[in-house]
N, CA, C and O atoms as a Tinker XYZ file with bonds, in Angstrom:
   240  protein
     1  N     51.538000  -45.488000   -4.043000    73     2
     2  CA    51.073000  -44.324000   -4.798000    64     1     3
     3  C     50.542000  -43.276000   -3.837000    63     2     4     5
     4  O     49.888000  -43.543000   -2.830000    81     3
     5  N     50.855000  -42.162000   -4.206000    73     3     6
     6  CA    50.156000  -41.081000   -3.135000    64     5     7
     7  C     49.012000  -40.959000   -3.297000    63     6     8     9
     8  O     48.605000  -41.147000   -4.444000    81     7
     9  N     48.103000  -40.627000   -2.316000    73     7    10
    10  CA    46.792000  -40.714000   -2.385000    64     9    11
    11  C     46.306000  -39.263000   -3.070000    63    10    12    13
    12  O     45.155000  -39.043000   -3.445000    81    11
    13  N     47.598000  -38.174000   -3.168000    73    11    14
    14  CA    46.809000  -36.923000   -3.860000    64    13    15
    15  C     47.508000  -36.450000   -5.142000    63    14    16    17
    16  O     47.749000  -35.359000   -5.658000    81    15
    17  N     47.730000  -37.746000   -5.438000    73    15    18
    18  CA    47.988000  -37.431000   -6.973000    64    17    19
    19  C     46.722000  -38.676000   -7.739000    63    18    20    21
    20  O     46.489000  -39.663000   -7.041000    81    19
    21  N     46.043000  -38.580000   -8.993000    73    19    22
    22  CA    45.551000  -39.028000   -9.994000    64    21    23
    23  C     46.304000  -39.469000  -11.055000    63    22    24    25
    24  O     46.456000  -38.579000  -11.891000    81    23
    25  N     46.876000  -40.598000  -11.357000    73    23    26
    26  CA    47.161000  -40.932000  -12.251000    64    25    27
    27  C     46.578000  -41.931000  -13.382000    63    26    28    29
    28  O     45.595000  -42.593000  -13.049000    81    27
    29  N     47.111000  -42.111000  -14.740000    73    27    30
    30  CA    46.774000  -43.213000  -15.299000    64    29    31
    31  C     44.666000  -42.491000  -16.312000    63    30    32    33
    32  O     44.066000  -43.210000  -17.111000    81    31
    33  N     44.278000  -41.419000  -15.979000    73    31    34
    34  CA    42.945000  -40.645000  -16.336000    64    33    35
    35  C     43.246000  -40.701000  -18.048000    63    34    36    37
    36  O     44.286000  -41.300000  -18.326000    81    35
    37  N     42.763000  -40.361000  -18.777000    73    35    38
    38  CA    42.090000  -40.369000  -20.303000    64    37    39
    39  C     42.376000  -38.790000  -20.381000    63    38    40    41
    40  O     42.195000  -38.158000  -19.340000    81    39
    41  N     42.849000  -38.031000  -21.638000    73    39    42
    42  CA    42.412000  -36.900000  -21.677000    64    41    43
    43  C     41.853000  -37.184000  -23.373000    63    42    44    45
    44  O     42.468000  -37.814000  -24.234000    81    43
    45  N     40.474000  -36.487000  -23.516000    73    43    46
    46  CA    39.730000  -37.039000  -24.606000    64    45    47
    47  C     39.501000  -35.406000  -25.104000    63    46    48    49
    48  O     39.165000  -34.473000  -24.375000    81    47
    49  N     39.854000  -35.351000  -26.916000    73    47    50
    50  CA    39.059000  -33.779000  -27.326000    64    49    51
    51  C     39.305000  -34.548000  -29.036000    63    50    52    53
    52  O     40.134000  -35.184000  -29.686000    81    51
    53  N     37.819000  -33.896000  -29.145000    73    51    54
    54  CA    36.860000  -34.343000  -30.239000    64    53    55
    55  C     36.340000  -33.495000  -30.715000    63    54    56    57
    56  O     35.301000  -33.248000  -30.103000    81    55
    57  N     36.621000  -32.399000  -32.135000    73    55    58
    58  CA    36.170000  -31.377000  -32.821000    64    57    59
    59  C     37.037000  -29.978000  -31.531000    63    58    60    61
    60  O     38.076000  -29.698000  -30.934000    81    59
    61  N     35.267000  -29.433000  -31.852000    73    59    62
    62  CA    35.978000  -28.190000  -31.288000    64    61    63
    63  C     35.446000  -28.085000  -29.554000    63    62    64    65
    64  O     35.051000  -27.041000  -29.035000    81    63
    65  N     35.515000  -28.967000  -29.090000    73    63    66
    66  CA    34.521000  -28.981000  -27.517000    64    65    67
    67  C     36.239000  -29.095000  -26.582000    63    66    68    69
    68  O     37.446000  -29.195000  -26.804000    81    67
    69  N     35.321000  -28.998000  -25.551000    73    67    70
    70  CA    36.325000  -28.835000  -24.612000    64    69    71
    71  C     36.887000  -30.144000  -23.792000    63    70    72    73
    72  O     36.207000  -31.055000  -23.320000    81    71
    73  N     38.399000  -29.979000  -23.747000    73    71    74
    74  CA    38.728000  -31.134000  -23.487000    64    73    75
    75  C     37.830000  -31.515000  -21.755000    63    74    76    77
    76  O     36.973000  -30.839000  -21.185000    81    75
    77  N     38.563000  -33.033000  -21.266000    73    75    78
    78  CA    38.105000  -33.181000  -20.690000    64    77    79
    79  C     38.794000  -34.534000  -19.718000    63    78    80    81
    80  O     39.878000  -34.925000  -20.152000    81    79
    81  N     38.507000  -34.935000  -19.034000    73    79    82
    82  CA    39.398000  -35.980000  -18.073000    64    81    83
    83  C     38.426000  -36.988000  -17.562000    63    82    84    85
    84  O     37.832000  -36.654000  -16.536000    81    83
    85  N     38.119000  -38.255000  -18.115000    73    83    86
    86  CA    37.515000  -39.265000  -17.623000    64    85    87
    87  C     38.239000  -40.270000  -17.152000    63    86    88    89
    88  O     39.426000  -40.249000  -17.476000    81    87
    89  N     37.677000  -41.630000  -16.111000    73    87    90
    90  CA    38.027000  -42.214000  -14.915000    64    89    91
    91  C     38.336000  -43.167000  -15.902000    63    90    92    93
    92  O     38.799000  -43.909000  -15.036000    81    91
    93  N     38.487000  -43.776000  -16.869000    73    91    94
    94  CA    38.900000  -44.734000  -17.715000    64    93    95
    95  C     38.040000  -45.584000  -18.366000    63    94    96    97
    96  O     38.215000  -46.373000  -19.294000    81    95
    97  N     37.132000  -45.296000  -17.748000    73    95    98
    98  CA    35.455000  -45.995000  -17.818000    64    97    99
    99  C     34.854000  -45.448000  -19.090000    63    98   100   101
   100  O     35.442000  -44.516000  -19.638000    81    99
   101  N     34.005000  -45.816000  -19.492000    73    99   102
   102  CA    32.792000  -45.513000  -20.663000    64   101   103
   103  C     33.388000  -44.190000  -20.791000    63   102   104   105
   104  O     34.412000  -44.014000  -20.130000    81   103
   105  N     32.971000  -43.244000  -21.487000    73   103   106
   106  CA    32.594000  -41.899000  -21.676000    64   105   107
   107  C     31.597000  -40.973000  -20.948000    63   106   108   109
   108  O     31.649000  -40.032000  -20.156000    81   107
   109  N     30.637000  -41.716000  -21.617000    73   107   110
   110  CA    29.661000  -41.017000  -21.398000    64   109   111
   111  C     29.057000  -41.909000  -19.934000    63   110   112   113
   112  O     27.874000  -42.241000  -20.013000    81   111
   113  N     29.666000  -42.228000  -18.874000    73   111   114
   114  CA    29.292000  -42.455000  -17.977000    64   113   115
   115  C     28.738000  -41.453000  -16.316000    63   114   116   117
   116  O     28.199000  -41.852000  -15.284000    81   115
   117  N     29.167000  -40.171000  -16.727000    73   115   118
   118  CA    29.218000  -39.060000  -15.821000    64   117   119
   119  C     30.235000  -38.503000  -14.992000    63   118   120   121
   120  O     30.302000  -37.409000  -14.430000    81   119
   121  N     31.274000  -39.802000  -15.044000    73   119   122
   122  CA    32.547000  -39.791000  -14.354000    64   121   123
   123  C     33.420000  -38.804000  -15.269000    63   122   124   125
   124  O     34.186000  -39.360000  -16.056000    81   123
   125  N     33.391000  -37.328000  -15.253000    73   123   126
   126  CA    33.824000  -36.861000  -16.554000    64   125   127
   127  C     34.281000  -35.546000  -15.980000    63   126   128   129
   128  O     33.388000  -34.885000  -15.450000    81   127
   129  N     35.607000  -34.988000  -15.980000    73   127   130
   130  CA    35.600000  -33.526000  -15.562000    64   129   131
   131  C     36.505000  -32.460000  -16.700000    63   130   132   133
   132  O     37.475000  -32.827000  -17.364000    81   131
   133  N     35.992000  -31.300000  -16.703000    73   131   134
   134  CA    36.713000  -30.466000  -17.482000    64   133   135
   135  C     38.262000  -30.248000  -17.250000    63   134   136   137
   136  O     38.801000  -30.170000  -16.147000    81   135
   137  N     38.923000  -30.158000  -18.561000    73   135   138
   138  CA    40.404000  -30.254000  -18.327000    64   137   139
   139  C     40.749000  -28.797000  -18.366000    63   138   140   141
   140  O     40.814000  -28.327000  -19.502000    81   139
   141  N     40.959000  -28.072000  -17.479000    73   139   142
   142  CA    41.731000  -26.570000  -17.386000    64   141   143
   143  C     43.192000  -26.455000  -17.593000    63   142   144   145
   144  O     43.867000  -27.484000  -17.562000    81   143
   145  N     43.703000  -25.398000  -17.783000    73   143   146
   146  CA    45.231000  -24.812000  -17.881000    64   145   147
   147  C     45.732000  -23.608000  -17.132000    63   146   148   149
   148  O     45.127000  -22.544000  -17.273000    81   147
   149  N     46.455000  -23.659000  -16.592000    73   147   150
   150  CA    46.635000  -21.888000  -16.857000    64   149   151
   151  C     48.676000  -22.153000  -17.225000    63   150   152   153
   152  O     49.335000  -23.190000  -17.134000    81   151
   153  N     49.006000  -21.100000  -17.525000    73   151   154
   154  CA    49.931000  -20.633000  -18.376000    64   153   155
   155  C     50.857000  -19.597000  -17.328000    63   154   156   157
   156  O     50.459000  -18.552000  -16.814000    81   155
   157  N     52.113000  -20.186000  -17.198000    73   155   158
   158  CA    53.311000  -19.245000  -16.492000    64   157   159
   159  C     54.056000  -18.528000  -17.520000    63   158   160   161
   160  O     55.081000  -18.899000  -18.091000    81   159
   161  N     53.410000  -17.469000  -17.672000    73   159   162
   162  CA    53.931000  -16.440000  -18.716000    64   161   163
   163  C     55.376000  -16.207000  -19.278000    63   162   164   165
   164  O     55.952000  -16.295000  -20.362000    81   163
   165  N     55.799000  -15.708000  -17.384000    73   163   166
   166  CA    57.582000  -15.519000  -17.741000    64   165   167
   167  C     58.105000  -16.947000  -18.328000    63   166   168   169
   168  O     58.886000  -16.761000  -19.261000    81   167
   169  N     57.912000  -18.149000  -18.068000    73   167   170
   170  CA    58.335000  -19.296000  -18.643000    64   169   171
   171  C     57.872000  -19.874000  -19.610000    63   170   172   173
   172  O     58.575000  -20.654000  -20.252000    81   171
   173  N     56.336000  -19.577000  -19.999000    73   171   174
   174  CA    55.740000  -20.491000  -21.137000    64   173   175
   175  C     55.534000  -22.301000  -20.390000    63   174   176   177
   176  O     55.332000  -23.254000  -21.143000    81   175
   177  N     55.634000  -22.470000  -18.849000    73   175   178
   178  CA    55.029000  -23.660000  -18.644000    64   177   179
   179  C     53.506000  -23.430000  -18.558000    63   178   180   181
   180  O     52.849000  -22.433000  -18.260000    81   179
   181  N     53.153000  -24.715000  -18.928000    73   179   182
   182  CA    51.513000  -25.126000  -19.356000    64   181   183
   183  C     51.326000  -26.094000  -17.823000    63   182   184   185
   184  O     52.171000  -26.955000  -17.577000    81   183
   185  N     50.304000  -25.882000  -16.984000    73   183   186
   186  CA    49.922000  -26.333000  -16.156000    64   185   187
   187  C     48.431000  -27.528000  -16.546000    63   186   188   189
   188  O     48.346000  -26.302000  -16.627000    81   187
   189  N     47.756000  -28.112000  -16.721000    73   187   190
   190  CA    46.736000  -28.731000  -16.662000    64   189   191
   191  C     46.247000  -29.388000  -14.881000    63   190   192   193
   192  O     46.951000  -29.970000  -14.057000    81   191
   193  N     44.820000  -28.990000  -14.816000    73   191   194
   194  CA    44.532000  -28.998000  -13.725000    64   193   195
   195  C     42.654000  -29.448000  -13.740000    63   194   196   197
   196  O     42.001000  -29.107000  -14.726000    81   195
   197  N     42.206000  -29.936000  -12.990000    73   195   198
   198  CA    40.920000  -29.909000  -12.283000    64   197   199
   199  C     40.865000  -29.201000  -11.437000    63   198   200   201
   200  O     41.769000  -28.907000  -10.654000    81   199
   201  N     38.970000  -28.528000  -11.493000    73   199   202
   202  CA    38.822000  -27.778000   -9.923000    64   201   203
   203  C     38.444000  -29.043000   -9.480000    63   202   204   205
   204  O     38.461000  -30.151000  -10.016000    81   203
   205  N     38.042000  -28.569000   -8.200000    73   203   206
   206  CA    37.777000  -29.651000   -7.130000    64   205   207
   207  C     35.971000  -30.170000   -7.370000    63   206   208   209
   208  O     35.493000  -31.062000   -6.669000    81   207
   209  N     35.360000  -29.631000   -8.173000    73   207   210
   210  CA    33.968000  -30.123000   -8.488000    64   209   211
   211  C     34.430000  -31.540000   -9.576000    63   210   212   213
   212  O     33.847000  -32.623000   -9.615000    81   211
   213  N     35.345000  -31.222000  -10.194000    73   211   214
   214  CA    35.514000  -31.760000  -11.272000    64   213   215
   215  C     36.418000  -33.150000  -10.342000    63   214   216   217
   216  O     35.979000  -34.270000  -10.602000    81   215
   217  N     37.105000  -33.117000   -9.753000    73   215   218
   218  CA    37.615000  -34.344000   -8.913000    64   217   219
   219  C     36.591000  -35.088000   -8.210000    63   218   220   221
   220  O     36.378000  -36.296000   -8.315000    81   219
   221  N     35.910000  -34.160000   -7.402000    73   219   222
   222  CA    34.480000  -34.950000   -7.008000    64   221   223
   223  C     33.735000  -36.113000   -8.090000    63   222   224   225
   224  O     33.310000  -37.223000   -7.769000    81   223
   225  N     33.724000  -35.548000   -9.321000    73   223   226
   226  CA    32.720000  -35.855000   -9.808000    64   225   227
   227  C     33.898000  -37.457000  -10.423000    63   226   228   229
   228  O     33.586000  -38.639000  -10.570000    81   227
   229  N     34.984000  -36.875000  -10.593000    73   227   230
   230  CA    35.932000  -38.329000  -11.058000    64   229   231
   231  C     35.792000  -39.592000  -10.104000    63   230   232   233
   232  O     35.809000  -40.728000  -10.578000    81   231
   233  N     35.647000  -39.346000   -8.687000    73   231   234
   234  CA    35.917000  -39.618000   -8.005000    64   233   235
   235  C     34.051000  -40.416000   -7.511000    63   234   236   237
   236  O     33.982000  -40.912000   -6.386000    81   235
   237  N     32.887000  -40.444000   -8.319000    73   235   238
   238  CA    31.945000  -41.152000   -7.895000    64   237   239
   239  C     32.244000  -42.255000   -8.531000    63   238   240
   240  O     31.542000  -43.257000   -8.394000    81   239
């Protein structure tokens, strides 16, 4: 497996909050990062992404 890819993560969204990407573990354990997008217009591909605070924090 490559070491800079993440695979196999949870994506969890519940009401109206923002999604989010946990380590597979509990929830509410802290291991928890916001799930972002951004959007390639001319094509309509959907990207999903972490910043790098948010990998850190997967990653304790």
């Amino acid at each position: 497996m490559d070491d800079d890819v993440m695979e196999g993560v949870a994506v969890w969204a519940m009401g109206t909050l923002r999604v989010e990407l946990a380590d597979g573990k509990k929830v509410d354990a802290g291991k928890r990062a916001p799930l972002l997008a951004r959007v390639d217009r001319a094509t309509g591909r959907v990207e999903l992404y972490v910043d790098k605070d948010g990998i850190d924090a997967l990653m304790r």
